[in-house]
C-alpha beads as a LAMMPS data file, in Angstrom:
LAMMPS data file: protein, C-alpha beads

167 atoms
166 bonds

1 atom types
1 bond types

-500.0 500.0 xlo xhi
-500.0 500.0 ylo yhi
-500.0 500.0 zlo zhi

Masses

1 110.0

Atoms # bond

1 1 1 -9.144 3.089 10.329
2 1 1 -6.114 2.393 12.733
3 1 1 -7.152 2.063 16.542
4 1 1 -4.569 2.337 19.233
5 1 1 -6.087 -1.288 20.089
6 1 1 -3.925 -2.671 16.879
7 1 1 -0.556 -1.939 18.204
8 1 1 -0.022 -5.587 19.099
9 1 1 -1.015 -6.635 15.698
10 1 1 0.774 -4.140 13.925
11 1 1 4.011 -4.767 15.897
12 1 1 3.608 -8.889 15.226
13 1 1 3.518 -8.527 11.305
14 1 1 6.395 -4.818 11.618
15 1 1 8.715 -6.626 13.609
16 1 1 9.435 -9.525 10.598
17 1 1 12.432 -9.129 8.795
18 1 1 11.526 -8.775 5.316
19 1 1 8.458 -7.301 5.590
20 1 1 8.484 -3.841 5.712
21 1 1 11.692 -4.172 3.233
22 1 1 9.594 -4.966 0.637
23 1 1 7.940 -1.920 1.067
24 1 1 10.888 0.504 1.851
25 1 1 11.136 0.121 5.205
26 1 1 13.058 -1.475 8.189
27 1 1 11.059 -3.509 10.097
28 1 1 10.451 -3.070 13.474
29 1 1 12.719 -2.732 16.424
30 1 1 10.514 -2.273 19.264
31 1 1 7.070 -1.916 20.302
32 1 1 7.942 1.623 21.034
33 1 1 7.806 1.914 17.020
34 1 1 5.359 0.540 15.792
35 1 1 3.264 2.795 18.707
36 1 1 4.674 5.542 16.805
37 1 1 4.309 4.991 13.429
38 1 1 0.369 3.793 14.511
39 1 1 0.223 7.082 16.014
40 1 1 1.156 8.837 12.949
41 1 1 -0.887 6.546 10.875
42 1 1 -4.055 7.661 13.330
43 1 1 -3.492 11.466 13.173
44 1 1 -2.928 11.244 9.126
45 1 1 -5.898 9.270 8.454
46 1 1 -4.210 8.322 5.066
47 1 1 -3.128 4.522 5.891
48 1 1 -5.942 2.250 6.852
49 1 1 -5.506 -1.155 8.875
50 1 1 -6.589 -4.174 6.890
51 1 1 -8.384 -6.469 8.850
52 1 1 -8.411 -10.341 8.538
53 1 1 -12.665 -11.182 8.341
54 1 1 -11.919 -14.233 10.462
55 1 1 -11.112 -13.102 13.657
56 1 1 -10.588 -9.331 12.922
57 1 1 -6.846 -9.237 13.296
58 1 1 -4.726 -7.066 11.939
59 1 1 -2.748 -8.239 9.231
60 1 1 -1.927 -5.545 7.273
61 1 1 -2.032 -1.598 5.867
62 1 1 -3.160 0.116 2.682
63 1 1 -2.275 3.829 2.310
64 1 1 -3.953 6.179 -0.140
65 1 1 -1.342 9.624 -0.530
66 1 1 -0.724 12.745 -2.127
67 1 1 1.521 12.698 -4.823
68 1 1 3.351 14.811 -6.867
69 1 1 0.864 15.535 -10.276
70 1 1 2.210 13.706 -13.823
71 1 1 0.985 15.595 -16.724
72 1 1 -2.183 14.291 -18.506
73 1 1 -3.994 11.911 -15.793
74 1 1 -6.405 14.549 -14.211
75 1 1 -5.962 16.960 -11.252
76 1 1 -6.929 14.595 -8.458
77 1 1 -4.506 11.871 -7.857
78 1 1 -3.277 9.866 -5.435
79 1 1 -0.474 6.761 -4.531
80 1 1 -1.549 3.344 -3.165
81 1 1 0.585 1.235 -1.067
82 1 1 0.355 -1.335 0.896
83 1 1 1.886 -4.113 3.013
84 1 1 0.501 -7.450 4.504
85 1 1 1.822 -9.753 7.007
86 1 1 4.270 -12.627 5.649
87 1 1 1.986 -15.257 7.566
88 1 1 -0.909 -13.813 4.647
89 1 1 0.789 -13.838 1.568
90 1 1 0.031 -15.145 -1.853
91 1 1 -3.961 -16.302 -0.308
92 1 1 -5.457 -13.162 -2.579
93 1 1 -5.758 -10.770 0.368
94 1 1 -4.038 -8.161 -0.504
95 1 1 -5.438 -8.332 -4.317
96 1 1 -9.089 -8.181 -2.817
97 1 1 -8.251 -5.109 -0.081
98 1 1 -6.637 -3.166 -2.830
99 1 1 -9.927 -3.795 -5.254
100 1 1 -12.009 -2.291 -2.447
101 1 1 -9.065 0.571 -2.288
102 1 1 -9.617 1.285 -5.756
103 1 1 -13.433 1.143 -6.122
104 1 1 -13.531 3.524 -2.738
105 1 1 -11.171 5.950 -4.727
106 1 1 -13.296 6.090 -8.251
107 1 1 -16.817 5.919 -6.586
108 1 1 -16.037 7.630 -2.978
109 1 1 -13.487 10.493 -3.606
110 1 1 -13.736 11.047 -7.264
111 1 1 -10.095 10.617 -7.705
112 1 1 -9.157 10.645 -11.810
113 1 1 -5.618 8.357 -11.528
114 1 1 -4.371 6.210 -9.006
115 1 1 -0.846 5.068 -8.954
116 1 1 0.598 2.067 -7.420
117 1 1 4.752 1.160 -7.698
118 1 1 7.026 -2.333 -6.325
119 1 1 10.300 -2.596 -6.139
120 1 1 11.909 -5.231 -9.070
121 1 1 12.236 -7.659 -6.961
122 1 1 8.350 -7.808 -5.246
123 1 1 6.730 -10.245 -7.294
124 1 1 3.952 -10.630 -4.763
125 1 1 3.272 -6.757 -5.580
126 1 1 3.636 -6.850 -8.941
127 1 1 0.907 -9.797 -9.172
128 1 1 -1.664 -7.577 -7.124
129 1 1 -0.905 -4.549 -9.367
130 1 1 -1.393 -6.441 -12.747
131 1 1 -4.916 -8.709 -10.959
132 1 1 -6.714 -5.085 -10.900
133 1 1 -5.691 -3.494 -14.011
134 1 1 -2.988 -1.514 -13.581
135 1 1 -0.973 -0.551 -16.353
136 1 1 2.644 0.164 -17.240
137 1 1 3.819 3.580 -16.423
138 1 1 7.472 4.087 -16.143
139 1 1 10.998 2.460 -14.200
140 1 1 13.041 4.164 -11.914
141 1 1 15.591 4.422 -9.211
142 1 1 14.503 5.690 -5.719
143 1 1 16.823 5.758 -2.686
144 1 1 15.617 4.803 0.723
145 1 1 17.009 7.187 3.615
146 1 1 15.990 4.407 5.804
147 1 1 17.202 1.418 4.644
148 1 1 19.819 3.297 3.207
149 1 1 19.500 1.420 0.030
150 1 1 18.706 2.322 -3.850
151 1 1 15.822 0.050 -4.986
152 1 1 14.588 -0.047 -9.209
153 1 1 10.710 0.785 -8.987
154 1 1 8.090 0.093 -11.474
155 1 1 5.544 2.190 -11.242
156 1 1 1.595 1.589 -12.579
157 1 1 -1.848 3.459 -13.402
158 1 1 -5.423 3.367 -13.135
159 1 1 -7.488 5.824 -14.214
160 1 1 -10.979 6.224 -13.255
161 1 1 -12.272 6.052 -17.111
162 1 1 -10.308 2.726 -17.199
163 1 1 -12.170 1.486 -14.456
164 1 1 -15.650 2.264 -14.749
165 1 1 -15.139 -0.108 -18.217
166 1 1 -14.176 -2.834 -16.612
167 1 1 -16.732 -2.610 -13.786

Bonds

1 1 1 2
2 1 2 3
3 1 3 4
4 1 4 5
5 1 5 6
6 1 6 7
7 1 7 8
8 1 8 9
9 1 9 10
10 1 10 11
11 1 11 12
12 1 12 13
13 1 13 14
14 1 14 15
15 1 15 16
16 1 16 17
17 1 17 18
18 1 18 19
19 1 19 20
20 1 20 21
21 1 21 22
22 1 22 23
23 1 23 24
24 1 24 25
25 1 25 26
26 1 26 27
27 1 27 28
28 1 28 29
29 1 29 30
30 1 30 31
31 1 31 32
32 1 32 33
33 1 33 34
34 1 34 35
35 1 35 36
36 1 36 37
37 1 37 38
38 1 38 39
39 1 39 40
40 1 40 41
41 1 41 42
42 1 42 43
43 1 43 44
44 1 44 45
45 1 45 46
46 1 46 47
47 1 47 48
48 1 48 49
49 1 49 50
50 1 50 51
51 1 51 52
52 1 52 53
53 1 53 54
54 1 54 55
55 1 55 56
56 1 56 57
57 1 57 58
58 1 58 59
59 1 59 60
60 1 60 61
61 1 61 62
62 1 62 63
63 1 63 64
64 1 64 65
65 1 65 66
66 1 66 67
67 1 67 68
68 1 68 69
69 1 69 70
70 1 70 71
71 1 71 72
72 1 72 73
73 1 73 74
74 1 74 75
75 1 75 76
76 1 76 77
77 1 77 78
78 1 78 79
79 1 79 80
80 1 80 81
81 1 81 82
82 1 82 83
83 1 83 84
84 1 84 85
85 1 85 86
86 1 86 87
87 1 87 88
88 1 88 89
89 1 89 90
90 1 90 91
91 1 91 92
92 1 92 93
93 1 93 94
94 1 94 95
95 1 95 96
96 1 96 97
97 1 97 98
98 1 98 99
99 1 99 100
100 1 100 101
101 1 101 102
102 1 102 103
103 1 103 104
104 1 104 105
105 1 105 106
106 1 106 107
107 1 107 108
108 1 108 109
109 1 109 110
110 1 110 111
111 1 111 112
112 1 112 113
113 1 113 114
114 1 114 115
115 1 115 116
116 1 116 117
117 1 117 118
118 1 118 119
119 1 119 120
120 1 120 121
121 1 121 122
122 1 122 123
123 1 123 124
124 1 124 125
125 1 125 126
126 1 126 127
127 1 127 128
128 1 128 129
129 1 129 130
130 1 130 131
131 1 131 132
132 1 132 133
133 1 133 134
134 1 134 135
135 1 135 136
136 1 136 137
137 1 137 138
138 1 138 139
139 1 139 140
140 1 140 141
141 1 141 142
142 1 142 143
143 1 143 144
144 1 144 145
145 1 145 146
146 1 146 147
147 1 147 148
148 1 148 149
149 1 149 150
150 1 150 151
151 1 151 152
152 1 152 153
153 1 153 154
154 1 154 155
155 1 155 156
156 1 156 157
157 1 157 158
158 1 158 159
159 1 159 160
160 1 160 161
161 1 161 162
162 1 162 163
163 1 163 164
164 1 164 165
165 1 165 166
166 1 166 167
């Protein structure tokens, strides 16, 4: 969980231009911010702070959310996302965080389907997705109020049936 200790961390990897694009939003302006989104992220409790082992820094987020049901994956579901610093990419971070996401969803909360989308353009995302086993769902457009923007998402599966066979 988030700890109003990371707000220098979270800043250093928010503030990065391309960063929180990839993800839908504007990167950081100020450190007045990023102290408000942590807040938010604190009194949710739906967005965890991924820690680097090495020194404990904070290098990145993963959010589990409510979404809107889709017809035939079970009653409990929920939406992944995530986002990592740009000093972190493509070292297999992200793809082992979101396998400890996943497993805490299936043996922890008992949720039936999780759900995971990128934008066309976020290889880096769509490599993660595809490492642990997501499948194929559907394409679609999705306007961003805040980057005021209208991205193409692919959007991916898991259900919990599909993962206990591969465990």
């Amino acid at each position: 969980m988030w700890k109003e200790d990371d707000l220098e961390d979270f800043y250093e990897y928010a503030k990065v231009e391309g960063v929180g694009e990839m993800a839908g939003w504007p990167h950081h302006k100020s450190i007045e911010e990023s102290k408000r989104i942590l807040e938010s992220f604190i009194n949710e409790q739906d967005v965890y702070a991924l820690y680097y082992k090495q020194n404990q820094k904070v290098i990145g987020s993963l959010g589990v959310h409510d979404r809107d049901k889709v017809d035939g994956f079970g009653e409990n579901q929920k939406e992944i996302g995530y986002v990592l610093s740009k000093d972190y990419w493509n070292q297999g971070i992200m793809t082992e965080a979101v396998k400890e996401v996943i497993k805490y969803c299936f043996e922890e909360l008992n949720i039936d389907t999780l759900f995971v989308g990128h934008f066309d353009f976020n290889v880096q995302s769509k490599r993660v997705i595809e490492k642990c086993g997501f499948k194929y769902y559907d394409t679609f457009e999705k306007h961003s109020d805040r980057l005021n923007k209208t991205f193409t998402v692919l959007r991916y599966y898991l259900t919990k049936e599909d993962y206990l066979l591969k465990k």
